[in-house]
ZANU-951821 format. One line per 10 residues: number of its first residue (from 1); for each residue x, y, z of N, C-alpha, C. Coordinates in Angstrom, 3 decimals, padded with zeros to 6 digits. Example, Ala and Ser with C-alpha at 12.3 -4.5 7.8 and 13.67 -1.06 7.14 Angstrom:
// ZANU-951821
1 = 013.190 -005.690 007.800 012.300 -004.500 007.800 013.200 -003.300 007.800  012.850 -002.250 007.080 013.670 -001.060 007.140 012.900 000.030 007.870;
// end
This chain:
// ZANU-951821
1 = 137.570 101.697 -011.548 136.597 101.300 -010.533 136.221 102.510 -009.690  135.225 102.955 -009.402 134.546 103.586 -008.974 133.878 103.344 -007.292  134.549 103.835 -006.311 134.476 103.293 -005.049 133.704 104.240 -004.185  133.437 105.532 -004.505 132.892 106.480 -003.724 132.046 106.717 -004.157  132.084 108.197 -005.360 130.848 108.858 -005.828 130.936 108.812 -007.404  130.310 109.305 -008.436 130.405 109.608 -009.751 129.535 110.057 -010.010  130.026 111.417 -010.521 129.232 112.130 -011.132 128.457 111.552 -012.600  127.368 112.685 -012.936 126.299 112.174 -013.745 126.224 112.371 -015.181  127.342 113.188 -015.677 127.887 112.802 -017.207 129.007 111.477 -017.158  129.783 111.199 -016.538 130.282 109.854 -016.383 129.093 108.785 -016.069;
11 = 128.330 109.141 -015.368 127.173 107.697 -015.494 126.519 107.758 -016.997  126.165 108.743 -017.510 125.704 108.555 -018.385 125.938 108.218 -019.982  127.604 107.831 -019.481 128.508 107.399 -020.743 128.406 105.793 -020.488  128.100 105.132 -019.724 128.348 103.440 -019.228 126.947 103.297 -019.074  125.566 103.777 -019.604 124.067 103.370 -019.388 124.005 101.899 -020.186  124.786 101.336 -021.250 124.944 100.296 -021.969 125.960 099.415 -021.539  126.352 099.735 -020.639 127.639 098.880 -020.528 127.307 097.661 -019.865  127.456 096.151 -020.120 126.660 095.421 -019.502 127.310 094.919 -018.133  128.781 095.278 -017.687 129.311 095.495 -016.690 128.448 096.139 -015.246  127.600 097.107 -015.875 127.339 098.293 -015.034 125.929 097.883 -014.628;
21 = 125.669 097.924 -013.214 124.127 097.741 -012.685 123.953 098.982 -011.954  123.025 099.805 -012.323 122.093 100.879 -011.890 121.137 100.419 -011.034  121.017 101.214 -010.125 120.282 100.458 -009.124 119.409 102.144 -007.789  117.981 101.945 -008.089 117.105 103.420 -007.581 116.845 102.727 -006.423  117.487 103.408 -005.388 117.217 103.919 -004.312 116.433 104.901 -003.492  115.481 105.255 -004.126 114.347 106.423 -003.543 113.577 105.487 -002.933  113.196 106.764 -001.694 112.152 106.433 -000.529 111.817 107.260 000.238  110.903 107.122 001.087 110.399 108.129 001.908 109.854 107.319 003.270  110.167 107.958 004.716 110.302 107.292 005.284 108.312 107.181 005.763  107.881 108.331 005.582 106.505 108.634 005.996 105.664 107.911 004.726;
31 = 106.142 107.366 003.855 105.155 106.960 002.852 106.172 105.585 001.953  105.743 104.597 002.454 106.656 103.353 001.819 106.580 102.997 000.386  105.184 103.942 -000.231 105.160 103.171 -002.149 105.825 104.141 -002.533  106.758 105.522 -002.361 106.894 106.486 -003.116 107.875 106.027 -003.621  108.892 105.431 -003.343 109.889 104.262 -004.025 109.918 104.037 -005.186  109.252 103.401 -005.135 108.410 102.466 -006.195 107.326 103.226 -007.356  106.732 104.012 -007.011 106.139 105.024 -007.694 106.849 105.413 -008.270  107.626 106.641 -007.569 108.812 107.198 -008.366 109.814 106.924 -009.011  109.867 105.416 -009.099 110.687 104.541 -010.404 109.833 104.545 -011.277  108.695 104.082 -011.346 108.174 103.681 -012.576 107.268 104.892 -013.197;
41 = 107.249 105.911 -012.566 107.037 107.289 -013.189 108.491 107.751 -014.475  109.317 107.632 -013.954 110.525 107.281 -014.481 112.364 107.407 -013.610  112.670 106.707 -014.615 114.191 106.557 -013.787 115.026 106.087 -014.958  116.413 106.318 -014.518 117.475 106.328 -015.230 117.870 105.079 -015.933  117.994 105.169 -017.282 117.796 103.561 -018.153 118.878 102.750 -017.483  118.018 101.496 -017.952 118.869 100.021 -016.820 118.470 100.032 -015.642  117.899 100.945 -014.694 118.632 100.808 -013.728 117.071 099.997 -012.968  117.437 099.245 -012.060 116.642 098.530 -011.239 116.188 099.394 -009.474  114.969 098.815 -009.112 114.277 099.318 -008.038 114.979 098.679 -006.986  115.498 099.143 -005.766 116.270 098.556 -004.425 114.975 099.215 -003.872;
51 = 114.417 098.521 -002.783 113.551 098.682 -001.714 114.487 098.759 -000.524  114.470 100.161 000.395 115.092 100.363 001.298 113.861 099.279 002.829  112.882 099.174 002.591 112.116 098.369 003.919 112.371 097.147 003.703  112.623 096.230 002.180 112.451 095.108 002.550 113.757 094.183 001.637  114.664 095.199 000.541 115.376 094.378 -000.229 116.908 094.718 000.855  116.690 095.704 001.536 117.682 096.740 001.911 117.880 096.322 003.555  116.768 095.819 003.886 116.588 095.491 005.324 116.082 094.320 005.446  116.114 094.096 007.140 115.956 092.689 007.560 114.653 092.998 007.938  113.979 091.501 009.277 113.186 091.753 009.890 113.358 092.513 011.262  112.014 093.534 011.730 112.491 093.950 012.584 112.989 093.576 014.044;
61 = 111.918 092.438 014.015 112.451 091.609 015.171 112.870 090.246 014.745  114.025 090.091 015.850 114.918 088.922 015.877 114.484 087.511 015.504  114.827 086.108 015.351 114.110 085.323 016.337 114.146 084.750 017.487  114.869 085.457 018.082 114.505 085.664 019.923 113.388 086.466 019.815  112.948 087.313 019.280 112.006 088.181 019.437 112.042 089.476 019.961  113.139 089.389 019.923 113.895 091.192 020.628 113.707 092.022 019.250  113.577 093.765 019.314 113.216 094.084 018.422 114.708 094.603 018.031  114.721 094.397 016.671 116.413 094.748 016.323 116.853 095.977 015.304  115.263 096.796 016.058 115.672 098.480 015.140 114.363 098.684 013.552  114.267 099.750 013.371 113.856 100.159 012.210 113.805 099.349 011.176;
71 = 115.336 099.294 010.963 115.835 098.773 009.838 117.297 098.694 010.008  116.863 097.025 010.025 118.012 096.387 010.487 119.111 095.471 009.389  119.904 095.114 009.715 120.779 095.119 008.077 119.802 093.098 007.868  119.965 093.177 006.112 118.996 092.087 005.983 120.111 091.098 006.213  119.769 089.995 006.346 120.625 088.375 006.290 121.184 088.591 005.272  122.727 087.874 005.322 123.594 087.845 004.257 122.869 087.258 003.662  122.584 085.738 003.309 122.198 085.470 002.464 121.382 085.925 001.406  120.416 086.171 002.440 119.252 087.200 001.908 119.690 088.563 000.539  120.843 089.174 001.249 121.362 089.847 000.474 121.870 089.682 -000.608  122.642 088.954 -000.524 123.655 088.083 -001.538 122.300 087.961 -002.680;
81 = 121.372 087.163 -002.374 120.218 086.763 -003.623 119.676 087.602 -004.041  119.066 088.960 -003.395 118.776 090.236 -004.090 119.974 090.653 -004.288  121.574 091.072 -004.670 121.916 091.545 -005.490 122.560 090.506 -006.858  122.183 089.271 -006.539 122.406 088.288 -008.026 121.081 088.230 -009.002  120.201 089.323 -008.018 118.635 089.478 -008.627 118.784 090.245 -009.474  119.518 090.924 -009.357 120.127 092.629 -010.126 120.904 092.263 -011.506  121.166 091.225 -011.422 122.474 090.953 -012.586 123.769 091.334 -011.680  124.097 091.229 -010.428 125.568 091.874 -009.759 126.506 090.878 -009.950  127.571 090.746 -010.433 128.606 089.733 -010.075 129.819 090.533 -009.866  130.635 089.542 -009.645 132.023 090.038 -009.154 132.850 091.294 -009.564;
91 = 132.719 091.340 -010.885 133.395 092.237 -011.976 132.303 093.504 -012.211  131.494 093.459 -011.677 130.276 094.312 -011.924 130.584 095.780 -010.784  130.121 097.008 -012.099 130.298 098.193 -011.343 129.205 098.486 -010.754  128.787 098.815 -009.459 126.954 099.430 -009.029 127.451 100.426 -008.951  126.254 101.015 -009.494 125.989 102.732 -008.996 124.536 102.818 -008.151  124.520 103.662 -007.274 123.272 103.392 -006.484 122.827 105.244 -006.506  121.509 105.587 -006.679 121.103 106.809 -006.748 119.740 107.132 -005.911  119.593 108.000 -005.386 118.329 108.509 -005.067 117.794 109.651 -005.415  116.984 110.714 -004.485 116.219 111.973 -005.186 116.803 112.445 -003.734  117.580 112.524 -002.722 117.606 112.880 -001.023 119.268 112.826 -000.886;
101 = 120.171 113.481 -001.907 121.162 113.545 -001.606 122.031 112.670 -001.330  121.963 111.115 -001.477 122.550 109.911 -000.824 121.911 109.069 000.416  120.868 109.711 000.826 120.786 109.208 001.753 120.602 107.767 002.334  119.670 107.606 000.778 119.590 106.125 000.730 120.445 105.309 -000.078  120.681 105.662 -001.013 121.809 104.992 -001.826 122.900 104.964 -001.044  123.459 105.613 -000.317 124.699 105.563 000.738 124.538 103.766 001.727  123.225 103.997 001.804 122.917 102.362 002.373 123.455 101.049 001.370  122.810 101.484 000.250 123.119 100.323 -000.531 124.697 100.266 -000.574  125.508 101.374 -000.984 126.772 101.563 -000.771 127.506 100.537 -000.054  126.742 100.953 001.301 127.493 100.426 002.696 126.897 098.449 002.551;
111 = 126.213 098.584 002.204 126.094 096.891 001.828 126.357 095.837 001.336  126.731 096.772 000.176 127.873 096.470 -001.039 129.214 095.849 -000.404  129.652 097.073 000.493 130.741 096.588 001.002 130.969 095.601 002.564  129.712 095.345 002.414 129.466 094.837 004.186 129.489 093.150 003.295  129.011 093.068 002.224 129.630 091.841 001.407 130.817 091.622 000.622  131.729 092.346 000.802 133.077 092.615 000.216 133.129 093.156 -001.075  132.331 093.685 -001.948 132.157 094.282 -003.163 132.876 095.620 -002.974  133.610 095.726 -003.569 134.210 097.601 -003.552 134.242 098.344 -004.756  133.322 097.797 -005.683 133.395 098.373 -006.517 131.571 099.024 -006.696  131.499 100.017 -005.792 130.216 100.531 -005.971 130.518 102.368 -005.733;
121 = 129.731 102.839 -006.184 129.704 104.282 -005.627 128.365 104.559 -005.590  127.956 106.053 -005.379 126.629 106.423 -005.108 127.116 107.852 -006.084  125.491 108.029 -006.853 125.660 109.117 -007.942 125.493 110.693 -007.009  126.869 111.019 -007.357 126.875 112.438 -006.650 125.672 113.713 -006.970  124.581 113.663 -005.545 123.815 114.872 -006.436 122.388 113.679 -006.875  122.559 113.034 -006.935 121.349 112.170 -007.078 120.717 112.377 -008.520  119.340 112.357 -008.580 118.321 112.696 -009.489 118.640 113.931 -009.805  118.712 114.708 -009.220 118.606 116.286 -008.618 120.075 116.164 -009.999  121.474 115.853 -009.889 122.369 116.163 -010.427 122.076 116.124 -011.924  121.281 114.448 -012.243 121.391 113.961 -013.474 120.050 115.029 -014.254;
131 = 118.995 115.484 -013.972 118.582 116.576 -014.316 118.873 117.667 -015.185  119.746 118.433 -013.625 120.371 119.435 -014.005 121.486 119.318 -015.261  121.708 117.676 -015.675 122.860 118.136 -016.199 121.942 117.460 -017.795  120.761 117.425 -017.835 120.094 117.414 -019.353 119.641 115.900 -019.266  120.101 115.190 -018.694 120.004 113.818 -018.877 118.504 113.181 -018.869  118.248 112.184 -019.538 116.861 111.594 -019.737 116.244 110.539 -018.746  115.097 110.556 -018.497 114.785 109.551 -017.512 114.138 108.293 -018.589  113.756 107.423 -018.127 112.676 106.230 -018.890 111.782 105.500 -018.224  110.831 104.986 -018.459 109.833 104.280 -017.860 109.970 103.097 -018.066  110.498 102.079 -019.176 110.301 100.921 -018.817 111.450 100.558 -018.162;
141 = 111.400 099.722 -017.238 111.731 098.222 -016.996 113.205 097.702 -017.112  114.279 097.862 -016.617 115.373 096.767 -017.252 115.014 095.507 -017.118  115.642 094.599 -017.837 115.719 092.895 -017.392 116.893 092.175 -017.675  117.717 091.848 -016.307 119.098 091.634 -016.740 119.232 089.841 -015.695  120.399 089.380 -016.989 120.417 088.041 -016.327 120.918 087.950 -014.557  120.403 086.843 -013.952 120.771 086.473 -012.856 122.786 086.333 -012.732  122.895 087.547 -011.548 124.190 087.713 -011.487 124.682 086.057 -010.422  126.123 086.577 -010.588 126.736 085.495 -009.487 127.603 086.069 -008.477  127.310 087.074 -008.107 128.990 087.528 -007.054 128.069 086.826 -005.624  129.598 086.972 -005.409 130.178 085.821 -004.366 130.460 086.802 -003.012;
151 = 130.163 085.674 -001.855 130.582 086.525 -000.383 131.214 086.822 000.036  131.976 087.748 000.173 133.700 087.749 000.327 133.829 088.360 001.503  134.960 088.435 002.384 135.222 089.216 003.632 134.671 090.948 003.397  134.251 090.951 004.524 133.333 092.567 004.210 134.262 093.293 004.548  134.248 094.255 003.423 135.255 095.377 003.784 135.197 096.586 004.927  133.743 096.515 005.565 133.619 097.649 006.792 133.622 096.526 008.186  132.913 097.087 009.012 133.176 096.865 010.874 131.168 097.271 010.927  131.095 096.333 012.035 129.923 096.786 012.978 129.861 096.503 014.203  129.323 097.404 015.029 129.333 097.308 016.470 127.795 096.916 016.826  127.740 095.980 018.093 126.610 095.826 018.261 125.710 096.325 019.751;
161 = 124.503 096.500 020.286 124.079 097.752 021.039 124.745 097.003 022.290  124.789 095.889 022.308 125.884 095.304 023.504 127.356 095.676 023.642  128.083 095.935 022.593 129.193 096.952 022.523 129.008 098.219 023.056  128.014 099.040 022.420 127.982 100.141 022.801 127.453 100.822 024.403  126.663 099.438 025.040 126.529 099.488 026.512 127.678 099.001 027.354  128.331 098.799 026.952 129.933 098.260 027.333 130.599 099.806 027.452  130.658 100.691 026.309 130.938 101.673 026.576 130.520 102.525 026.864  129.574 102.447 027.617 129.040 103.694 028.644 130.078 103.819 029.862  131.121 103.045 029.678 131.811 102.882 030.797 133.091 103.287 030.380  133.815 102.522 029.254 135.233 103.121 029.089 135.147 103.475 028.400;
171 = 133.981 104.174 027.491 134.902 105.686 026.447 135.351 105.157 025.580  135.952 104.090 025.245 136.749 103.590 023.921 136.396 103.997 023.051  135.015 104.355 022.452 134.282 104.553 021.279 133.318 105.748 021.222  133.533 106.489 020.214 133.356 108.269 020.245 131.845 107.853 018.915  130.619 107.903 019.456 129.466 107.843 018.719 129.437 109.029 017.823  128.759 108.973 016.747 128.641 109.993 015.662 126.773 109.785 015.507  126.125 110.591 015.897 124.610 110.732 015.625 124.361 111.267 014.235  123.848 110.767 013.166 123.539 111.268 011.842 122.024 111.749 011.726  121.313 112.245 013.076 119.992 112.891 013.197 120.300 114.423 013.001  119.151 114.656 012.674 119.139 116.118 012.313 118.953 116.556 014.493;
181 = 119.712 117.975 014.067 119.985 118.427 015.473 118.880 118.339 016.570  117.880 118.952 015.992 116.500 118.425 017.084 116.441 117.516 017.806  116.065 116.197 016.506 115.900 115.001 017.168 116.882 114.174 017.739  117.698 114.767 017.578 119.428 114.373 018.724 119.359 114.958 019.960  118.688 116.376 019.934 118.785 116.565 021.340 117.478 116.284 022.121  116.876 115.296 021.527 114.999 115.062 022.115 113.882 115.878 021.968  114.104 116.574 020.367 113.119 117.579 020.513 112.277 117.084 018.982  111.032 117.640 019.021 110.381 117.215 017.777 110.398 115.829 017.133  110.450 114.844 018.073 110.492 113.364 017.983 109.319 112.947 017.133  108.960 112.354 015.948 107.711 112.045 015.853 107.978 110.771 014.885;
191 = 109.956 109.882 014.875 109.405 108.442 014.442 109.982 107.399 015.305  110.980 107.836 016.356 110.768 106.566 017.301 110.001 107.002 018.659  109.633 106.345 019.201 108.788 106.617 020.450 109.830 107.078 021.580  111.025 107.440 021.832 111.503 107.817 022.781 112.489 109.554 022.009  112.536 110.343 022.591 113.512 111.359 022.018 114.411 111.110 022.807  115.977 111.929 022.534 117.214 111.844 022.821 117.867 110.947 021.971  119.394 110.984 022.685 120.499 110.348 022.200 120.818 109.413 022.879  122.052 108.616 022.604 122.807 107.662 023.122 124.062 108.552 024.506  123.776 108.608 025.314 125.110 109.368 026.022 126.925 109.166 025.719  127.327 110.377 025.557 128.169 110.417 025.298 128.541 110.723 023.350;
201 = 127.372 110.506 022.836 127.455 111.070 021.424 127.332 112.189 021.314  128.357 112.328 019.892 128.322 113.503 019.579 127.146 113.637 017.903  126.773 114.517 017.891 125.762 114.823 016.423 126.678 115.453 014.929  126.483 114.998 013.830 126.902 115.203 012.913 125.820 114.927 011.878  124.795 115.827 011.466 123.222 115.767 010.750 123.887 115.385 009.087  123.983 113.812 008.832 124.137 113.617 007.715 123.906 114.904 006.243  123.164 115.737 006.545 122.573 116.752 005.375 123.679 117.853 005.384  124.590 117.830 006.714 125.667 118.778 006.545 126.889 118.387 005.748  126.813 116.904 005.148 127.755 116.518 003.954 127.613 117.486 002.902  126.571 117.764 002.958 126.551 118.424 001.735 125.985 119.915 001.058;
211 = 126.506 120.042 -000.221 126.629 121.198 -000.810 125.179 122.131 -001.015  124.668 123.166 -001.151 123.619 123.581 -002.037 123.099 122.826 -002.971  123.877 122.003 -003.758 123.465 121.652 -004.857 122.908 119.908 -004.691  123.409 119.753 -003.514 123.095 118.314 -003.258 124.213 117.658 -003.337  125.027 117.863 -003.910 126.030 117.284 -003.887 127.181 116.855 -002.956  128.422 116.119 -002.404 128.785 115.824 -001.297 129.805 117.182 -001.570  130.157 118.211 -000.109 131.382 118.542 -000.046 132.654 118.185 -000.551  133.354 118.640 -001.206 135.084 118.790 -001.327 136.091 117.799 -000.025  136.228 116.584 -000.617 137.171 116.252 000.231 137.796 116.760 001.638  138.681 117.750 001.316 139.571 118.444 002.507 138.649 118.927 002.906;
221 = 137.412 119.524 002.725 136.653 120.496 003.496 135.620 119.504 004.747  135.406 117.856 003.795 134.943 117.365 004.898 135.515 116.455 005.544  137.099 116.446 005.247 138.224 116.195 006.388 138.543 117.129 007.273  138.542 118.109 007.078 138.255 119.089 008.389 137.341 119.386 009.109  135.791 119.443 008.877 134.588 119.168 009.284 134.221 117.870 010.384  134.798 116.590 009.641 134.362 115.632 010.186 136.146 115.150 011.243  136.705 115.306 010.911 138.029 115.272 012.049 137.939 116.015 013.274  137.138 117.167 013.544 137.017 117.679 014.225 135.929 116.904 015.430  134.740 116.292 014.851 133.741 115.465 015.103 134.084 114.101 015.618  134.622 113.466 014.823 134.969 112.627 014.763 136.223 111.676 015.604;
231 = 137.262 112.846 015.599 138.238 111.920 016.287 139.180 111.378 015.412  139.491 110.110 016.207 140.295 108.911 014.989 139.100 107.991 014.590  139.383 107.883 013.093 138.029 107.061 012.534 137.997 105.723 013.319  138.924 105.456 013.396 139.097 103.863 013.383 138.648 103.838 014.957  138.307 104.529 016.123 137.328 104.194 017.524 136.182 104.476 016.990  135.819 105.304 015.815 134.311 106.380 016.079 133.211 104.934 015.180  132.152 105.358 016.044 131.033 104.334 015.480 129.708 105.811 015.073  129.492 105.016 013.709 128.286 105.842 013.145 126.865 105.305 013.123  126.073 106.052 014.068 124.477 105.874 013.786 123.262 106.912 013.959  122.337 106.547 013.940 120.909 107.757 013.481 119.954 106.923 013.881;
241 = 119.049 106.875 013.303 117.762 106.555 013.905 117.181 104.934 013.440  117.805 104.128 012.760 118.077 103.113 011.914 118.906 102.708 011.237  119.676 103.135 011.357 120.973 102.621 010.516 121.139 102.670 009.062  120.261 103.510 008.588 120.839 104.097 007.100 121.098 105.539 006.870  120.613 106.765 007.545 121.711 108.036 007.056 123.052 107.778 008.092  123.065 106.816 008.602 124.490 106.854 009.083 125.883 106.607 008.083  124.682 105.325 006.907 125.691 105.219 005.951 126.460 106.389 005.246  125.586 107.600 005.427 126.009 109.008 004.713 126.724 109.449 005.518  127.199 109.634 006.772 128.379 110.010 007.052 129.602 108.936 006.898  129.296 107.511 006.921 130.378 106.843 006.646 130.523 107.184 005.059;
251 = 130.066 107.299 004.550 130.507 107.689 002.661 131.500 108.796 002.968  130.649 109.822 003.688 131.996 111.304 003.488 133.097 111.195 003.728  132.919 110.029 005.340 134.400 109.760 005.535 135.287 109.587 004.933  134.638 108.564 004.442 135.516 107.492 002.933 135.966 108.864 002.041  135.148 109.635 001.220 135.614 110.760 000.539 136.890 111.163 001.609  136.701 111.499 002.738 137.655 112.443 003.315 138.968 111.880 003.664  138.747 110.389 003.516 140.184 109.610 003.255 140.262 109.245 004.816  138.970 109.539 006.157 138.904 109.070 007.023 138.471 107.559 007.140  139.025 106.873 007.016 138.018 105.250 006.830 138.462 104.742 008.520  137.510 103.318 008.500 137.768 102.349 009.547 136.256 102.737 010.251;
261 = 135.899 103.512 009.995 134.611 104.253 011.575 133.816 103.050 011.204  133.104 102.292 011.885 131.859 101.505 012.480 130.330 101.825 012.175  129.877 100.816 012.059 128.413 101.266 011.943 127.857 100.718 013.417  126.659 101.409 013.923 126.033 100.883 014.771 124.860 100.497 013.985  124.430 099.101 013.599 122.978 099.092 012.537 122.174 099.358 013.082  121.677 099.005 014.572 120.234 099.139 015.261 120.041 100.049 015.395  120.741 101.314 016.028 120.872 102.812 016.056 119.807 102.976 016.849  119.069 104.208 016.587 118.360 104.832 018.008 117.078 104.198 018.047  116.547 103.743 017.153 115.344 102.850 017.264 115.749 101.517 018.067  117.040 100.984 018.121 116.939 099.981 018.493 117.330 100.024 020.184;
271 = 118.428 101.182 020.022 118.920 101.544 021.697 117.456 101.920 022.799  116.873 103.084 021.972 115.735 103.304 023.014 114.588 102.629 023.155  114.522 101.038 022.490 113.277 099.721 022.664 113.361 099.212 023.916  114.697 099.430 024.687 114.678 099.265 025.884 114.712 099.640 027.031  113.660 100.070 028.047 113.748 101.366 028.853 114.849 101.406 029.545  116.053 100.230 029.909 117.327 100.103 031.015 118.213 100.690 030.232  118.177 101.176 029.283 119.222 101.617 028.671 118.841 103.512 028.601  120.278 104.288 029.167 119.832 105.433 029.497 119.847 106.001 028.236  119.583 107.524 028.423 118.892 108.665 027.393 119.231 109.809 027.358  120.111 110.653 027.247 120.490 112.007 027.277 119.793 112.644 026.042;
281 = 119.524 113.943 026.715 119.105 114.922 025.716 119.352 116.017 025.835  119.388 116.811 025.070 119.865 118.613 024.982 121.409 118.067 024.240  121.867 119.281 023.940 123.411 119.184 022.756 124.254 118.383 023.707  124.947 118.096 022.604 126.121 117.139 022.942 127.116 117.862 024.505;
// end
């Protein structure tokens, strides 16, 4: 079982295996069909299209009508039926891939396990890996029967922005920002309408997981990296600007054998929808 990452000559020994659901994760946040385009231009046999806006996420607002972020995690249920859409059941391995280093597949990852599934990883190196290493793309289509897995206790934690205004006060909980450094410290803002951070976070730019090659860092190297950041996993809560490259620092963790850290889903789109809630900016 395969719980983290796998590389792309091991994926490409299980493309038949009817165990195994492949599943493309590409997107772009400035252009919503490139997804989708860029599957059916081609992609890795079997494997099925995940929509990060609408298979991947909820609505943005509540029904109270409060707005609940970017991209906000979708209804279990909801979930549960897009991945029995996939062919997923219980016994079933996912692999989740993109063209952006994990960024998005790290979401699906984290979803996987936010429904108790632990048997998923994300392809180390993405597109970018399976490439380099000769491998073939295809254009048509999988079509696989309607899976059955089941809801089981979720194997991660989430905090909600009412938690995290709780701790503006006692500190209990050490924030991890997965924005690139700029837009953490309020500079060059141009996709939520407010710049800055959450006070009291610290920044960790999801893209520093990783290697030249795209690929995630060496274990120990990003147990020392992210321990330093981080703290003890088990107070630290992870978020960004919506709640999916946060999933990419919770993946490294997991590599780094740091587990327990938190997601914040609403993240900075959802903290700064409300002007009473304060705003720091400049470095941590």
């Amino acid at each position: 079982m395969f719980t983290t990452l796998i590389d792309a000559n091991t994926l490409s020994q299980h493309l038949g295996d009817p165990k195994w659901v492949i599943l493309d994760c590409r997107h772009d946040l400035m252009n919503p069909d490139f997804g989708r385009n860029s599957f059916a231009e081609g992609h890795i046999q079997n494997a099925q299209f995940a929509n990060i806006d609408t298979d991947l996420s909820g609505p943005k607002v509540g029904a109270d009508g409060v707005f609940r972020g970017r991209h906000p995690l979708p209804e279990r249920t909801a979930l549960i039926e897009a991945l029995r859409s996939w062919g997923i059941n219980d016994d079933s391995q996912v692999v989740a891939y993109d063209a952006h280093g994990g960024m998005f597949a790290a979401r699906l990852w984290w979803l996987l396990r936010w429904v108790g599934h632990g048997a998923v990883a994300v392809l180390d190196g993405g597109l970018a890996s399976w490439n380099a290493a000769g491998l073939p793309l295809v254009t048509p289509s999988a079509a696989r029967a309607r899976g059955n897995l089941a809801d089981k206790p979720s194997l991660v934690r989430t905090v909600s922005v009412g938690d995290l205004v709780e701790n503006l006060e006692g500190k209990r909980l050490q924030v991890i920002d997965a924005r690139a450094n700029d837009r953490f410290r309020g500079e060059n803002e141009t996709i939520d309408p407010v710049g800055g951070h959450i006070p009291g976070a610290r920044n960790r730019f999801f893209k520093d997981n990783l290697q030249a090659d795209g690929r995630l860092k060496d274990a120990a190297t990003l147990k020392q990296e992210l321990s330093e950041i981080v703290g003890a996993p088990e107070k630290a809560v992870m978020q960004c600007g919506s709640g999916v490259t946060a999933c990419h620092n919770l993946l490294a963790l997991e590599v780094a054998g740091l587990t327990g850290a938190a997601l914040y889903p609403g993240s900075w789109s959802e903290w700064c929808a409300d002007s009473t809630r304060p705003v720091a900016t400049g470095p941590a």
